[in-house]
MIROSE-793803 format. One record per residue (C-alpha): residue in one letter; x, y, z. Coordinates in steps of 0.001 Angstrom, whole numbers, plus 500000, padded with zeros to 6 digits. Layout:
<type=A; X=X; Y=Y; Z=Z>
...
This chain:
<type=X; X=498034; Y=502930; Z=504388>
<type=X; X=497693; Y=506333; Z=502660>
<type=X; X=496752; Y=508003; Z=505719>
<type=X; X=498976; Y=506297; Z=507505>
<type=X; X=501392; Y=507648; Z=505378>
<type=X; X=500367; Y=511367; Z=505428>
<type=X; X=499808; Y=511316; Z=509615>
<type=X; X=503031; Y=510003; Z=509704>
<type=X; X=504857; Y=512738; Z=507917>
<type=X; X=506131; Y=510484; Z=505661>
<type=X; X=504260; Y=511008; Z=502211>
<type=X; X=502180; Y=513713; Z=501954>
<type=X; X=498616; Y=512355; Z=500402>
<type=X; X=498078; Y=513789; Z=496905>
<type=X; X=495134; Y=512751; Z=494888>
<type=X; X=496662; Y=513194; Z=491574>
<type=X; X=499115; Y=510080; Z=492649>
<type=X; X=498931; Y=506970; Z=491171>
<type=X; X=499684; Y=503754; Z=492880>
<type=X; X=503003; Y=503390; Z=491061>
<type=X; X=503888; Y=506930; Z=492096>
<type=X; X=503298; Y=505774; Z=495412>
<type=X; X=505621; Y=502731; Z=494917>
<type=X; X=508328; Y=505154; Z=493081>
<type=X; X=508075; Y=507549; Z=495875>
<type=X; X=508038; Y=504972; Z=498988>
<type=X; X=511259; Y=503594; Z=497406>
<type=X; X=513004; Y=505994; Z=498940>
<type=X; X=511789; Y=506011; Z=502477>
<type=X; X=510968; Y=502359; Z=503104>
<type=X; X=513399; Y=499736; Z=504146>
<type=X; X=510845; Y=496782; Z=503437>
<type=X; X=508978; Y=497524; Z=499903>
<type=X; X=506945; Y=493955; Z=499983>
<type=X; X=503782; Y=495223; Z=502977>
<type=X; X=503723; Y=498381; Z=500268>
<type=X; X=503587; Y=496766; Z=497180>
<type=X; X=501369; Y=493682; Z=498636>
<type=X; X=498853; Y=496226; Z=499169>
<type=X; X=499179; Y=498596; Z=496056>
<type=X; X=499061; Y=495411; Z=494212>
<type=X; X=495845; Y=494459; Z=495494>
<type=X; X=494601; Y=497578; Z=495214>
<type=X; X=495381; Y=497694; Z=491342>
<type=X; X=493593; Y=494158; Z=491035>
<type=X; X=490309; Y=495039; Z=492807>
<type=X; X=489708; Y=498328; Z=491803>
<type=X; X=490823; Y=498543; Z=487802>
<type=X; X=490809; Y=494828; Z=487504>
<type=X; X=488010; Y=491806; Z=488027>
<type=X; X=489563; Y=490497; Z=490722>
<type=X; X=487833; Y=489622; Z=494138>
<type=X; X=489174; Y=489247; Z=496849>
<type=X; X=489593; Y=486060; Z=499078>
<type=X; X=489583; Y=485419; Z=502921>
<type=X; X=493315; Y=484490; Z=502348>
<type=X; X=494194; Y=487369; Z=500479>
<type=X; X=492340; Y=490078; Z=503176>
<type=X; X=494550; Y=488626; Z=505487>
<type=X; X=498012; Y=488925; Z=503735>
<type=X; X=496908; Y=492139; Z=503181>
<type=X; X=496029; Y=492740; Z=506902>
<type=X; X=499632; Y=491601; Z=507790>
<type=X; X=500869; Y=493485; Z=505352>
<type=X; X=499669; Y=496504; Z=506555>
<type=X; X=500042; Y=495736; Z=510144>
<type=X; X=504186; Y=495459; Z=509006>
<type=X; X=504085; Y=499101; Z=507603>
<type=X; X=502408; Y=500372; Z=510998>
<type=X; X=504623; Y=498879; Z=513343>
<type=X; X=507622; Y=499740; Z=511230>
């Protein structure tokens, strides 16, 4: 989504960003925040949290992310 993001000209990639920066910053471009924040959210969970993730939840995040692209 990142990439997507950055090749897009939309938000330049920084690494010093955190996902809520992200969020903050998206705010202001996107007219749908939900595909964002599904996947910043999930994000968040697996990496700093003990989550796993499901067959259900890889696909809401697919969708999600398939929303942002075609948007």
């Amino acid at each position: 989504m990142l990439q997507h993001l950055h090749g897009q000209g939309i938000l330049p990639h920084k690494s010093s960003r955190t996902d809520g920066e992200y969020l903050q910053l998206l705010r202001m471009f996107a007219t749908s925040m939900q595909p964002y924040e599904t996947l910043m959210t999930t994000h968040e969970q697996l990496c700093f949290g003990n989550a796993e993730i499901s067959a259900d939840n890889y696909q809401h995040c697919q969708q999600a992310y398939r929303e942002i692209c075609n948007t």
